[in-house]
C-alpha positions, 0 to 999 in steps of 0.5 A: 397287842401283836406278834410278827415272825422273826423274819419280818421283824426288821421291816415291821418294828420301829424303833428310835435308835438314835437322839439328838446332840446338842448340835443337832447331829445323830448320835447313835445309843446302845442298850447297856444290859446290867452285867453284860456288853452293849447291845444296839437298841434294834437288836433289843427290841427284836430279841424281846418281840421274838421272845414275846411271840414264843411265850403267846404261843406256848401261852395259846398252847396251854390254854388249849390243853387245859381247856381240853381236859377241862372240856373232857370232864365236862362231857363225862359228867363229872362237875367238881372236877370241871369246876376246878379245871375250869379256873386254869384253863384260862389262865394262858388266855388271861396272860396273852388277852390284848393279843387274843382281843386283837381278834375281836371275833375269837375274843368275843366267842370265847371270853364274852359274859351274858351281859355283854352279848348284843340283841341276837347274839349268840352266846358262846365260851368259858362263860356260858359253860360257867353258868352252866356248872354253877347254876344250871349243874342239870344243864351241863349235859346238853351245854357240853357241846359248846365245849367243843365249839370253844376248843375250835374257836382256840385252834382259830386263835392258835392258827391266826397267831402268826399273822399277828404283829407286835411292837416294844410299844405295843407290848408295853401298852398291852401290859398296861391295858391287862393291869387296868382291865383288873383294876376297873372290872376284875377287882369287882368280881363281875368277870367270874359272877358263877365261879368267882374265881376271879383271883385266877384271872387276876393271876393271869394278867398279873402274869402277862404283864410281868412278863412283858416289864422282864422282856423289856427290862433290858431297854428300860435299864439304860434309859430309866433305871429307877422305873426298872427298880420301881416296876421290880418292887411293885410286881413283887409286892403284887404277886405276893399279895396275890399268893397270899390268897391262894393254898397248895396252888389253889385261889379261894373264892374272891366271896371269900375275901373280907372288904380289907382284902380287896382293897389290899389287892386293889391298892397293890394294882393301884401301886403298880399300875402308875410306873407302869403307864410310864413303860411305853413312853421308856421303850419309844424313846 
């Protein structure tokens, strides 16, 4: 995914603003918003990826004060409190991942898991410092360190953030791509495998993803309703199976759930995943 500044919206979107008669002429569609007066397609289409930029800014934003705090407990030794800070403060980077992994070199700094490094590679990010306090807690002193590098590596992410770009495509894709990443990867509790706190991180692309289908919702109404009322009820049902794992704003541990749980979670993203996969084809037309 990517983002573009409102100033150069117009020579970077592309978007079809108009079908074909049945005589082969033009004729021009406008975006009817419920309750509100037509809006021209390409002014939609602006507003939802300026509106998109902003919410991947203050999205960079959160991730960086969280993990500053989460860093900062770290470094004063005190391990139960940066195990409960360590969950969210990655919950703006799993909201925004396509456009984070859009910088492949930041993406790999700070999000790879040991397994996925190549032979050499240094391991740096949130999952070494998971390790750390999970399993090696004698360790966490010396592996303070990397917290430091993993708040420089954000700040490189925040600095490049304007120089990304991003289309209603792009952005529709990228919400797909969240929902299939926890489906095929995230469900099996492989991405937190010292924390588990994976239910975290299926909240943050849960997040990301709804926000996308509300930006969108506009466009989509006037040309497939029902995929609008489809996407409203299985993003509720969703995040309201989601919310019932978690206690006071807390998420248990994904160990914790029962084999009928999971496939409850699994089932919701399945349901949600296939309308979906229709979002993008909704938003080019």
């Amino acid at each position: 995914m990517v983002v573009v500044r409102s100033a150069v919206l117009c020579g970077l979107l592309t978007l079809a603003l108009t079908a074909c008669g049945s005589s082969g002429d033009a004729v021009r569609r406008e975006a009817v918003v419920p309750g509100g007066p037509a809006v021209q397609p390409g002014a939609q289409a602006a507003r939802a990826v300026e509106q998109y930029r902003a919410y991947a800014t203050k999205r960079v934003d959160d991730t960086i004060a969280r993990t500053g705090d989460f860093v900062a407990a770290l470094k004063k030794g005190e391990l139960r409190r940066a195990k409960a800070l360590y969950a969210p403060s990655r919950l703006g980077w799993e909201s925004i991942e396509p456009v984070a992994e859009a910088f492949s070199d930041v993406d790999v700094k700070v999000d790879a898991r040991e397994a996925d490094l190549g032979e050499g590679q240094r391991w740096t990010g949130w999952h070494r410092l998971e390790k750390a306090l999970w399993r090696r807690p004698r360790t966490v002193g010396k592996e303070a360190g990397y917290g430091d590098l993993l708040l420089r590596d954000l700040d490189t992410l925040k600095s490049r953030l304007p120089r990304a770009e991003i289309t209603v495509v792009s952005m529709a894709e990228g919400a797909k791509e969240l929902l299939d990443e926890v489906a095929t990867s995230k469900v099996t509790g492989e991405e937190e495998a010292f924390s588990h706190t994976d239910l975290w991180d299926f909240k943050g692309n849960v997040d990301g993803a709804f926000k996308v289908h509300r930006l969108l919702r506009p466009i989509v109404w006037e040309r497939n309703p029902k995929l609008v009322a489809r996407l409203d009820s299985t993003f509720a049902a969703m995040r309201k199976t989601l919310a019932g794992h978690a206690h006071d704003g807390v998420f248990v541990s994904y160990t914790d759930l029962s084999k009928a749980q999971v496939k409850e979670l699994s089932d919701a993203l399945n349901a949600l995943a296939e309308p979906l996969s229709a979002l993008s084809a909704a938003v080019a037309v």
